[in-house]
Each structure stands twice: as C-alpha cells, then as structure tokens.
FIMAR-114099 format. One record per residue (C-alpha): residue in three letters; z, y, x. Coordinates in steps of 0.2 Angstrom, whole numbers, plus 5000, padded with zeros to 4 digits. Layout:
BEGIN
ALAZYX;...
This chain:
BEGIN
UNK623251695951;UNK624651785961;UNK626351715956;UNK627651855950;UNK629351875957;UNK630551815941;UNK632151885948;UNK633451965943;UNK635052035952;UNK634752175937;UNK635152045926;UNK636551965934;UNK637552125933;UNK637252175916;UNK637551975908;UNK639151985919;UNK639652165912;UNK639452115894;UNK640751965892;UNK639451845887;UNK638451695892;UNK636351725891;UNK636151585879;UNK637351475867;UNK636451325861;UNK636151245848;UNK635851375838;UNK634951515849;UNK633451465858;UNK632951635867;UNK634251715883;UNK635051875876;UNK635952025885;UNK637052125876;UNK637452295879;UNK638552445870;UNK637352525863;UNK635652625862;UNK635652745877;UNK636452595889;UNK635052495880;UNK633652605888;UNK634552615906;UNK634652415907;UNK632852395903;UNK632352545916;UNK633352465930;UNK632752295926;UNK630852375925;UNK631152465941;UNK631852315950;UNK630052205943;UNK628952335950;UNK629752345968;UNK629552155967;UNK627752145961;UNK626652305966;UNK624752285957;UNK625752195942;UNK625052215925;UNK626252295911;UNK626352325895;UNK627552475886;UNK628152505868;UNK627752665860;UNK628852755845;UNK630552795845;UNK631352615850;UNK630952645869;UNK631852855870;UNK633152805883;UNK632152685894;UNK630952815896;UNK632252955900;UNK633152835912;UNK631352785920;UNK630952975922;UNK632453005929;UNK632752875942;UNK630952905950;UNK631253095949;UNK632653075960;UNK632652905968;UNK633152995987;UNK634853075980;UNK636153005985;UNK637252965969;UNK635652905962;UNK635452785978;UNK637352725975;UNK637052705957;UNK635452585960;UNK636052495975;UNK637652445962;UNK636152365950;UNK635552285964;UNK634152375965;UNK633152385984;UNK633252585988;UNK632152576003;UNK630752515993;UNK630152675980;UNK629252595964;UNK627352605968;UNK627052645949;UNK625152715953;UNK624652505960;UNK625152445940;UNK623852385930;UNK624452465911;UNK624052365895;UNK624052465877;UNK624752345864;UNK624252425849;UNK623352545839;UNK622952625821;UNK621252595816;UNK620152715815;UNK621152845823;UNK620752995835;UNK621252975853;UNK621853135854;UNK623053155837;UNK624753175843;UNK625353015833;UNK624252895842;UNK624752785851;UNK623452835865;UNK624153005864;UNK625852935867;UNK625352795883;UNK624652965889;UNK626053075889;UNK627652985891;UNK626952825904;UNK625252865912;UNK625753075917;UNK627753065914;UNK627752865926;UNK626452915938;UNK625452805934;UNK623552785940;UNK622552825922;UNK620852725929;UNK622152565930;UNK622552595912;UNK621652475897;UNK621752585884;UNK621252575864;UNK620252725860;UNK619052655845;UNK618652835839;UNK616552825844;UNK616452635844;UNK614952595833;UNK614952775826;UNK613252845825;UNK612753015834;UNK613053165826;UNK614553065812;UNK616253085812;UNK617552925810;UNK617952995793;UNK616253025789;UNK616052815793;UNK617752765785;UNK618052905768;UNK619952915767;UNK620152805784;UNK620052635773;UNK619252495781;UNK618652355770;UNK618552205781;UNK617652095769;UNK616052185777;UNK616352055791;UNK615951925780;UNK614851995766;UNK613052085763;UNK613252295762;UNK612852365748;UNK612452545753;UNK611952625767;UNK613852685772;UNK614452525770;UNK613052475784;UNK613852595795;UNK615352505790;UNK614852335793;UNK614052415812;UNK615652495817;UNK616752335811;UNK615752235820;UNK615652355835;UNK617452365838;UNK617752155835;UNK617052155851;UNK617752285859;UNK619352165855;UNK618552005862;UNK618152135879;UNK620052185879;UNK620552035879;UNK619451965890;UNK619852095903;UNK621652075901;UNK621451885907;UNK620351965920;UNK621852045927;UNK623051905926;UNK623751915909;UNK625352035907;UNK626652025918;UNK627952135911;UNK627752155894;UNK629052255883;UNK628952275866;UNK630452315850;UNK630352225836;UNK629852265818;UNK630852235802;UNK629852065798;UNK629952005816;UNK628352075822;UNK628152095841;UNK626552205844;UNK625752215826;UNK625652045825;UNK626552035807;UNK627251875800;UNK626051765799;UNK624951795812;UNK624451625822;UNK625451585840;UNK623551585848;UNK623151765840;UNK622151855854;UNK621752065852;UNK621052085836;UNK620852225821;UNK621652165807;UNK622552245791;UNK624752255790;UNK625952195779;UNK627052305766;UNK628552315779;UNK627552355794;UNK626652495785;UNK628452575778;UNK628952565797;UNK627552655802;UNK627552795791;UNK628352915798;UNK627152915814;UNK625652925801;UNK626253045788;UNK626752935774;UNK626652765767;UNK624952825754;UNK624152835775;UNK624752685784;UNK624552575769;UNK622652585770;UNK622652585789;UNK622152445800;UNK622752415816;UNK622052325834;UNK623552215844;UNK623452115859;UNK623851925851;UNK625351825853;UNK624551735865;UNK624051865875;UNK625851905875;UNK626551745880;UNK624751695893;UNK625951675910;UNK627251555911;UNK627851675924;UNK627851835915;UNK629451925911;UNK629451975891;UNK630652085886;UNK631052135867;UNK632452275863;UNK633452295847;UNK634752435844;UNK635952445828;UNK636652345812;UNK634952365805;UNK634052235817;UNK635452135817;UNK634652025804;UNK632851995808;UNK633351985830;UNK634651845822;UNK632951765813;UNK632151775831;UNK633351725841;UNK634051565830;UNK632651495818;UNK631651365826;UNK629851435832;UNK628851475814;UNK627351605811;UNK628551685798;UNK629551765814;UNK628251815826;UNK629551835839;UNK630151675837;UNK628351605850;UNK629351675863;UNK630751535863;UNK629351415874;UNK629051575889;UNK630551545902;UNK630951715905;UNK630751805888;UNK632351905884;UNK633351995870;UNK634252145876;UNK635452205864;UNK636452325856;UNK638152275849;UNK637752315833;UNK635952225833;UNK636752065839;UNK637952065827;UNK637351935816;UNK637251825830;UNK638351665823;UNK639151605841;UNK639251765848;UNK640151805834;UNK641451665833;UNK641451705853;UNK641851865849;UNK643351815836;UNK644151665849;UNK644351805863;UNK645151935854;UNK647351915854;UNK647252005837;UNK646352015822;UNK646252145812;UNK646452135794;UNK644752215791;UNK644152045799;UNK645351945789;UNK644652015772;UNK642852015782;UNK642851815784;UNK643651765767;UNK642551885758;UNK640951815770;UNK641451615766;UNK641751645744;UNK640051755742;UNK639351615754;UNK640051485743;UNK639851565728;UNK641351555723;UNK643151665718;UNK644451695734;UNK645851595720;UNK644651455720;UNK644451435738;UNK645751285744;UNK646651285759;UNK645551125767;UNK643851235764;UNK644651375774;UNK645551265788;UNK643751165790;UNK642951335794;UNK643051375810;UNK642951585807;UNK644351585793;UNK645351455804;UNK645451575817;UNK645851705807;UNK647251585799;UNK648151555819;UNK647951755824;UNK648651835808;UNK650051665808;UNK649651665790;UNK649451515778;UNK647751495767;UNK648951565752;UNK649251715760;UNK647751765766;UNK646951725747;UNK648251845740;UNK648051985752;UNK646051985750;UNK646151985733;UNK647752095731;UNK646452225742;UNK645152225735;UNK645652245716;UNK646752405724;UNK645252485732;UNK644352465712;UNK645952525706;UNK645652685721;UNK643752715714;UNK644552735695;UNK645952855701;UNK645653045691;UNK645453165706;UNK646053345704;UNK646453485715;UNK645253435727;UNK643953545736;UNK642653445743;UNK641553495753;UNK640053345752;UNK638953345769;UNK637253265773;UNK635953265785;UNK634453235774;UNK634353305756;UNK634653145747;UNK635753055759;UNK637153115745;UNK636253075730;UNK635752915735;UNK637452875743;UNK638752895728;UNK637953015716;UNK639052895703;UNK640552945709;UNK640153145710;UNK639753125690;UNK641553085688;UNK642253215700;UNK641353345692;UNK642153325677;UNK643553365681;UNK643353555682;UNK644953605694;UNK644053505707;UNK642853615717;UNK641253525725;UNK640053615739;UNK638653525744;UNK637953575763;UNK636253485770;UNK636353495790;UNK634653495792;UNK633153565784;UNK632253385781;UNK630553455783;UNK629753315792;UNK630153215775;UNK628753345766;UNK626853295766;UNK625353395767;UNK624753325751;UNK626353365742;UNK626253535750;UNK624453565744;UNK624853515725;UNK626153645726;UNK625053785734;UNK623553735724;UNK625053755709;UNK625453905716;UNK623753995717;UNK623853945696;UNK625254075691;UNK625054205706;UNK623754305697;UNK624354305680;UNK625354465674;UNK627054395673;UNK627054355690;UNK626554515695;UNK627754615686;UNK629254495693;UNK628454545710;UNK628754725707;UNK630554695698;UNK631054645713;UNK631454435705;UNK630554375720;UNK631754465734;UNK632554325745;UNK634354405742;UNK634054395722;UNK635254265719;UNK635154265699;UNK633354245702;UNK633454075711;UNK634854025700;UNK633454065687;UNK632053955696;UNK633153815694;UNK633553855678;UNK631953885670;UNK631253715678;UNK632853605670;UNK632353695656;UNK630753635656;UNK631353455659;UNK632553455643;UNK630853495633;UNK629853385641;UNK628653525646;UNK627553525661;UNK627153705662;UNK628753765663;UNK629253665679;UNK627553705684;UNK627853885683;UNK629853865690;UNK629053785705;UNK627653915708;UNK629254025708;UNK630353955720;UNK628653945731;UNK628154105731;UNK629854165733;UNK629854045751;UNK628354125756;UNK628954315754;UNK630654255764;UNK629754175778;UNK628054265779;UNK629054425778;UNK627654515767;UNK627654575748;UNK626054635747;UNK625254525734;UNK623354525742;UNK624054465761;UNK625154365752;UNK623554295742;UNK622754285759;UNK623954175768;UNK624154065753;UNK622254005754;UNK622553985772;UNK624253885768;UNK622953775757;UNK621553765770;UNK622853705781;UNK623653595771;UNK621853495769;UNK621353515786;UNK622853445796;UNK622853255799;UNK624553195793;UNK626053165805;UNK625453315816;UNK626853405821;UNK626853575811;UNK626853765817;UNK628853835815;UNK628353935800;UNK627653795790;UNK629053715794;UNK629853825788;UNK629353805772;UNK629353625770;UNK630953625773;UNK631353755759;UNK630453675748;UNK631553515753;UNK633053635750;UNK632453695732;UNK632553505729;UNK634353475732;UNK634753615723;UNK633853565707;UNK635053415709;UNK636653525707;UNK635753625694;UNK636053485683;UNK637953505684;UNK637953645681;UNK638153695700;UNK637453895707;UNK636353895724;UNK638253975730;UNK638853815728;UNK637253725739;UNK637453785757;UNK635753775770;UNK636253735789;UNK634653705796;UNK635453635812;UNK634353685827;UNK634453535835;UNK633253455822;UNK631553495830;UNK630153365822;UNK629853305839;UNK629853115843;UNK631453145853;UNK632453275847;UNK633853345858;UNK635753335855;UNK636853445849;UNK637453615856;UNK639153705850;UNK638453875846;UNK636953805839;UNK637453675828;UNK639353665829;UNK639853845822;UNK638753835808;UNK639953695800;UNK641453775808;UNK641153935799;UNK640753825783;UNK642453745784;UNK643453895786;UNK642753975771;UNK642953815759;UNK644553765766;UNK644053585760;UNK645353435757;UNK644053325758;UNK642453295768;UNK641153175765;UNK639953095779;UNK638453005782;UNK639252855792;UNK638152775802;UNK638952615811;UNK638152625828;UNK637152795830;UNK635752705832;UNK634652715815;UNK633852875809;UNK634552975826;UNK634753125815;UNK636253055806;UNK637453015823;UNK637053205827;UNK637653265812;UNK639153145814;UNK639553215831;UNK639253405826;UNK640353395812;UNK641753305821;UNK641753435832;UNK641853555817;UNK643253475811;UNK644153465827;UNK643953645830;UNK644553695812;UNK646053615815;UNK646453705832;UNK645853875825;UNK646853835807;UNK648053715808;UNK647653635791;UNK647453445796;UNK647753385778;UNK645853335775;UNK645353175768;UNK643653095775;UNK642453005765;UNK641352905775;UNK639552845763;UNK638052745767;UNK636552745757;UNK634752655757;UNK634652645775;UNK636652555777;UNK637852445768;UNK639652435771;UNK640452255772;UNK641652255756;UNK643052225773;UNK642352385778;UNK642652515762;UNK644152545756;UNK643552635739;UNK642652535725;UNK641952655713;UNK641352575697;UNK639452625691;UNK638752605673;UNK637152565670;UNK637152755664;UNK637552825680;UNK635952725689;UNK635052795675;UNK635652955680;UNK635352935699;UNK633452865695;UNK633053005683;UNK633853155692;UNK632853075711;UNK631253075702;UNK631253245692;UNK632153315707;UNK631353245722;UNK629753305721;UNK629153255738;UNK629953095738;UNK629553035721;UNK628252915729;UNK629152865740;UNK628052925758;UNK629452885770;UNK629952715760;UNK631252595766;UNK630352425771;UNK631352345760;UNK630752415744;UNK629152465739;UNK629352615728;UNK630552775726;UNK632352745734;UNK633152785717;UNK632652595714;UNK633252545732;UNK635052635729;UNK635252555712;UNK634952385721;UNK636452405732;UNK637552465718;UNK637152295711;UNK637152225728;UNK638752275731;UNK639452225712;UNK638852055714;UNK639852025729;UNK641352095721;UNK640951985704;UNK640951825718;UNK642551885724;UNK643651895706;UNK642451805695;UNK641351875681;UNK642651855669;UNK643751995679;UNK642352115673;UNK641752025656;UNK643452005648;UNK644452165658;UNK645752295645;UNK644752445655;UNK643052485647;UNK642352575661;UNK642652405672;UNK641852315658;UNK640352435659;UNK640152415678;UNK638452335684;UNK638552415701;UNK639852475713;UNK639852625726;UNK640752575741;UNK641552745752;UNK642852725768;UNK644452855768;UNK644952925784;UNK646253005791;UNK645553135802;UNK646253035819;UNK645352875811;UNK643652975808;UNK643953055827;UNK644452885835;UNK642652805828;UNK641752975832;UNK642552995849;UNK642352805856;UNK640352805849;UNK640252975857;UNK641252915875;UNK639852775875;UNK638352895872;UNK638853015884;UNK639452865896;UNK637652795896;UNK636852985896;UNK637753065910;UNK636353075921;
C-alpha cells in the first residue's frame, strides 16, 4: 500500500494566522485550526486539498455534500480555473502551495459517503446528483474513477418502479430478519437483501483501493460524521441503516420535509472505513455558534459512540477546521482568548459571572469573593476590569435588573418598522413584546418579510390547498365574487376580507369558514400570477396545479411561477398573524428579495435588486425603530446575513439621502439562536398568556408550518413549542441570576406573572454598522476572488 504524503505547509500558515496552538491538552484530544469565518473556512480547506492532491496524484478522496462545503467548492473552482494567472500564482505560492505542479484531479479515485435510501440517482436532491454536478464535471474529475451510490434498480424487478417496491419510500428493515408476509414484502426482503450486499461490495472495493486518503466530511447536530448517527459502532463499515430524530430534521430541507426524511433510510461508509489509514488526512469543518457545542463535544469528551466524531481522536492527522463562532465553546481556547486580550469588555464581565452563578446554580449575591478568585475566567476578568469581587457582583446584577426594568418601559411614539427574512422569524422571536406595543395605539408597527419563504411550503400542503380550492371554485358565490371583481389583485378590501373572514371563522370554531377564506386568498394568488380571469382556464391550470403538486418528488426545485405561489401563500400567512391585531395588509409589506433563488447556493445581494426595495420602504415609514434578525456569525440559515447586509446598507443610504439618524435598532434571535443574557440588553417579561398567544396564533396562522416540515433538531414538533422553551430558557437563567424569590415575592404583577423572558439587543445605528461592516469586511475579505 502506497504511503501518503501527510504534509502540510498549508497548515502551518493558517495555525500561524490564527493566533492559536493546533491542540491544548488535557482537555482537547483532536488538532484544531481556527479561522474567521465561513467563506475563509472553505478557502483553507481548498488550499489544504489542493496542496494533498499535487502531493499524492491516484489518491482516494472522499467530499461532503449539502450546504457545509459552498465556499470550499467555490475556492476549488476557482483556483483550477485560474491556476496560470499570475495573482492567483502569488496568492498560492503565499500558502505554500507548488505552482509548477497543476493538481491532476482526473488520476483521484472519488468515494461517495452517503446516500438516502431508496432514492433516484438523478433527483436534484441526491446526493449522487450533487457528487455529479459540483465535484466529478465542476473538479474535473475522471467519472469512471468515481464509487458512487446509485441503489435505484438494485434488487428491483423488471418492469417496477422503486416506489412500486417501497409505497411511500419506507423501508421496513425487520424483513432482514423475519418471514414476508405478502408478496411486496418479498420484493422487499429481495431488494434489502440486494443492496446489503451492494454495501459489503463498496466497502470491499474501497479497501481495494487503499482506504480514503483525503476524507472531508462536516458534522451533524448529534456528532455524526457521514450518517453514522450517535451510536453507531467505531468498526461500522458501509451499511443501509435507519437515522435518528436529529439527523432526519437536518435533512429535511434536501428531502422536502421532516414527514419524508423521517421514514427514509440512508447507506454510509462506516467509521471505520473512515479512519482505515493511519496515514489518511481527515478533515471535519464547522461554521458558526450553532456547532459550537456539539464540535466542543468532539473535540473534548474522551472517545464514546454517543459522538461519532469523537473515533477520530486515535487517527494522527484528523483535523477540525474552524470558524470563530463554532469554536467558541472550546474551554482553553476560550480562557486563551480572555489572558491575551489588554481589556475586557463589560459584556464579558457580565458574560463570566452570569456563566459561573447559572453553572453553580446559584444567585450573583450569593456568589463569595473565594469562588470567583478560584476561577480562573472571573479572576481574569477581576485583574482586567481592577475591580473587587463586590463590585463586579453589584454591576451584573445592578444590569440586569435595568435591562428587565427596559423590557417593562411603555413605549409611545414610536414607529417601528419590524423586519424578517422568513415569515415567522418575528413571531417566533419576540411576538411577546409586540402584544404590549400594540397596545399602545400612538405606536405605529409595519411589519416587512424580505423574502418570499417559498422553499418553506410543501407539495402536500400545497395540494390540500388546491384540492380545497377546487371545493368552493364551482359554487355560485365564488363565481359571482369573480365577476364583482373581489378577486382583483389590487382589491385591497377584499384581502383585508380574506383575513377577516378566516379569523372569523376561528373565533367560532368553524372549519368551513377558514376553509372557504383560504380557497379565497388562493384563487386570488392564481388570478395575480397566472394573469387570467377566465374561470374555465383558471379551472384548467388548477387541476394541473394538482397534478403537479402529486407528481413532483419533494425537495425538487420549483418552476418560477409555483414559486410564486408558495411564497404567496407564505405571505397570506404572515398576514393572518397581524389580522389578529387588528393590523390591514397596508400595514404588512412583501419584498421578495431577488437574491433568494431556492438554489442550494444562492447569490449575494445586489443594490438595485435587493437594497432599494428596503430603502424605499424606509423612506415612506420614516421609522424610529428597526428590528433585525441578528445572526452572530453569518453563518446559519445564509439567508438571514443577506438580509442583515441589505438592510444595513438600506439604512446607511437613508441616512445619507435623509439625514434622519435617530433610529433605534432591535436586534432578536429566535428558534435557530440564543443570545447570552451578557449579550441583550432588553428583558421583556412573557406570561404564560402571551406563549399561549404565540402557540395558538403559529398554529392557526402558520398553515404550512403547523407540523413542523422544516423542524429544528432540537425539538420534534411545531417551533411555537421550541420558542416557548427559550422564553423559559432564558427566564430560568435570569431566575438563577436574582433568585426565585425576586419573581415570586416581587410588588410588580407582571414580574410575578413572568415564566419566560424575550431577550432583544438596542443599537445605535454606528453599533449595528460597526458589527455589520466588520462581519461584512471579513466575508468580502475571504470572497474577493
């Protein structure tokens, strides 16, 4: 077996660059390189991938698919496009990279790592289909070379289809072990049976070749490398096998919803066949806060089956590379971090207090001066700020009952203008705190959704609301409407009334009259996009609408005009929200940014496009506040740093072209975030009947999200129920923080109601700017190529 060359000058550069060692023992047990963020993220791993294939042409490697791997495929593209230029030759002889020698990518051996099971090859949200666009045409690389995992006529018999085999695509896998019962399940039992083996061949002719030499993979929210889940044995070798909850929720977008990928079973290369060579080079990449925990899991907890990734802590060269923000719950870097800094802040003084009570479980008055001085984080902090233990105690506590005293202030005057990239980013957010804004009645709110959310819409929700549809479209009332002109897309009354008529409805615990509102509002969609009033093409195209709907295999990227209409229908939604406030569709404004595609790498903003829309919105609101989707790093759902970026430039371009600077920014997280209580300076108290609110309004509102097809791998079922466990998230940490008798025994009633909290971050526009701008400087740093 031919030895690889483990080297690294690529490396080298890139540990040097980020300030810290590869490893710091005892408690990590994997090297780890940290870089600024995401797009710097992919540009290390395509040097360092570059650099392994001059050294070891004929290697065997193995690439990640999905969304984790955008920028190392753009940086790969780009360096072999235009590896003779001469900046290019600068920029790689920098990295240590051999110019003289151009990567022979068509000599690499390729290894698929995964698959869904059963699954067509040739479905754009394969995996196969992905290998095939973005590595084997986009990499040059030599196809016959290529081990791929295409299942879809394994053990099928002639002249049946894979769902024909599998009804629905479910797999039972106790046919492996059991008699079938029927004829199908005997054509189960075959094509089971069939591809088992097919898995014993892979793996066989993986080891054939060598094992993988150059194996990159990300990293999945319980650990898993590949899809071996947690659990799965160090000595797994390619196998079909079922997924856990978590691995299913993070697969549902590439499969169209949770109700598809929870039934489907998938085929992975084992842990061992990952970590076969000693002398193979395994790379796992992480970007953003929302790693952070389960890379620190990885990296620090000693080898155990419930962290897959923890079986590469034996292989020499594995490797974490790094964002800032997924390696920030790493505990030595962190305290690394805090020793090299002159100052500390005083978000970081509240941060490490706040950290050690809730970790202690007890109040900030009752922690003494010998508990702070023995840790080493809060002693720190104590020789930076020169303040004694007293001091510190008072000004953390002093803070945060001002930031609940903030959340209780009655706001008036204000005009705010409330922004989101996904229809219930807001809701889900701090709905709480609009109830109490709202009551004030010389506030004025606007609502604006920057995109129009139609990859969050299902076939099967469509066709229950075109199968709804076709119910009401004959009947007389519908047609005389038709005629009356209610259905006109610039009858503004009339889709006041579609809202109205379907809260209407819900007051009286009817279906029929939400049903009928929601054949309404569909109907009214159609006429708008499809252009047409006649009601027998309009008939027409709504049993094609149907057809459709049951034909296409979900995830597929949909024709413009459906989506179109899902993300109308995604609009009607955010607007029944309002409704319940009393709010008109005046006061809910559609952007529909362009950049916002449904592609698996969407492109960046543009001014014209997707700047002046918010820019024109601005300068007819005039608001004096703006809320925001604040997203710590840029590097979760990609979506919300676009948004962030358009409207920063919005705002900076109102203020040249107006001169009014007096606006007030509201940064919010919601399911997918959590600010530190160091972070947020606002507490908003929440009763229990404000996340009764929130949870009845998302489910009666929220049609397409209802159950939850897009879910949050942390919780299996609506996100109403995942935002209602922040709130109380969030209130427990404050309860640690002040005691319970703070909130138990408090002369404010609506502090003595609170069970949850909202925590929002005011900004000065030049403190929105100044994190906008830097997270933007580095983006743009790491993308100027």
């Amino acid at each position: 077996m031919k030895k690889y060359d483990t080297s690294s000058k690529v490396e080298e550069i890139f540990l040097q660059k980020s300030g810290y060692k590869a490893i710091y023992p005892p408690t990590e047990k994997i090297k780890s390189i940290v870089v600024e963020n995401f797009p710097a993220l992919g540009k290390f791993t395509a040097l360092r991938f570059i650099e392994w294939v001059q050294k070891n042409p004929g290697g065997v490697i193995s690439l990640p698919t999905g969304k984790t791997p955008e920028h190392f495929i753009k940086w790969t593209e780009y360096y072999l496009k235009n590896w003779e230029y001469a900046d290019v030759q600068k920029e790689l002889k920098e990295y240590g990279i051999n110019t003289s020698i151009y990567p022979d990518m068509k000599s690499l051996y390729f290894v698929q790592i995964d698959e869904f099971y059963p699954i067509y090859p040739t479905q754009q949200n394969s995996f196969y289909y992905y290998i095939q666009k973005f590595y084997i045409k986009l990499f040059g690389l030599d196809p016959k070379k290529a081990l791929l995992i295409d299942t879809s006529t394994l053990g099928i018999p002639s002249g049946y289809k894979l769902e024909q085999i599998f009804p629905d695509y479910k797999v039972d896998l106790s046919l492996r072990y059991r008699q079938p019962k029927s004829y199908l399940e005997t054509l189960q039992k075959e094509a089971i049976t069939t591809v088992d083996q097919f898995c014993t061949k892979y793996e066989e002719k993986i080891r054939k070749l060598g094992g993988i030499g150059f194996f990159l993979g990300g990293i999945g929210p319980d650990g898993h490398i590949g899809f071996n889940v947690s659990g799965s044995d160090f000595y797994s070798t390619t196998r079909l096998m079922p997924i856990n909850y978590e691995t299913a929720a993070a697969a549902a977008t590439d499969l169209g919803g949770i109700e598809i990928s929870r039934n489907r079973l998938v085929i992975t290369i084992g842990l061992s066949t990952i970590t076969y060579r000693r002398d193979a080079v395994q790379i796992i990449i992480a970007a953003g806060e929302a790693k952070a925990k389960i890379v620190a899991k990885s990296i620090e907890t000693p080898k155990t089956i419930k962290y897959p990734a923890t079986v590469l802590q034996d292989s020499p060269y594995a490797r974490f590379y790094l964002t800032q923000g997924a390696a920030s719950h790493l505990i030595e870097r962190l305290y690394f971090d805090l020793v090299k800094k002159e100052k500390v802040s005083e978000e970081e003084e509240k941060r490490h207090l706040i950290n050690y009570a809730i970790n202690h479980n007890k109040r900030i008055e009752d922690v003494t001066r010998k508990e702070l001085e023995a840790d080493r984080f809060n002693l720190e902090v104590m020789k930076k700020r020169k303040r004694s233990a007293e001091d510190i105690k008072k000004y953390v506590k002093s803070s945060i009952l001002s930031n609940i005293d903030k959340g209780l202030l009655h706001l008036k005057n204000e005009t705010i203008l409330h922004t989101a990239p996904h229809h219930d980013d807001i809701i889900l957010g701090y709905l709480p705190y609009i109830i109490k804004l709202v009551r004030e009645p010389s506030n004025k709110n606007y609502f604006t959704y920057l995109t129009s959310g139609f990859t969050s819409v299902t076939n099967k929700y469509m066709l229950e609301l075109s199968e709804n549809l076709k119910n009401f479209i004959n009947t007389e009332e519908f047609l005389n409407l038709l005629k009356e002109g209610y259905f006109d897309p610039s009858n503004i009354d009339a889709r006041n009334n579609d809202i109205y008529n379907f809260l209407d409805g819900l007051a009286a615990n009817m279906l029929h009259p939400k049903k009928k509102a929601l054949a309404k509002r569909l109907l009214r969609i159609l006429i708008e996009v499809l252009e047409d009033t006649d009601i027998e093409n309009l008939k027409n195209r709504l049993d094609e609408l149907i057809s459709y709907f049951k034909t296409q295999y979900p995830g597929k990227k949909d024709l413009e005009f459906i989506q179109r209409i899902k993300g109308m229908v995604r609009e009607f939604e955010a607007e029944l929200v309002w409704g319940y406030f009393g709010f008109h569709v005046s006061s809910v404004i559609h952007k529909r940014l362009g950049f916002y595609t449904g592609d698996i790498f969407t492109e960046n903003p543009e001014f014209e496009r997707d700047v002046v829309p918010i820019l024109d919105t601005l300068k007819e609101i005039n608001p004096t506040v703006v809320t925001v989707a604040f997203d710590p790093e840029g590097s979760g759902p990609d979506t919300h740093y676009k948004v962030l970026q358009a409207i920063t430039e919005a705002l900076k371009e109102y203020v040249k072209q107006t001169g009014n600077s007096n606006i007030r920014i509201w940064g919010y997280r919601n399911v997918w975030y959590k600010f530190h209580p160091a972070e947020a300076n606002m507490y908003i108290p929440v009763s229990l009947n404000s996340m009764a609110l929130l949870n009845y309004i998302f489910l009666n509102c929220f049609g397409s999200q209802k159950e939850a097809s897009f879910p949050s791998y942390e919780h299996d079922g609506p996100f109403s129920e995942l935002a209602q466990r922040r709130l109380v998230e969030q209130y427990e940490q404050l309860k640690i923080c002040l005691g319970e008798e703070f909130f138990y025994k408090n002369y404010h009633p609506q502090i003595r109601a609170t069970r949850g909290f909202v925590y929002l971050k005011e900004m000065t526009l030049d403190e929105f700017y100044k994190h906008s701008y830097e997270l933007k400087k580095l983006m743009t740093a790491s993308k100027k190529k």
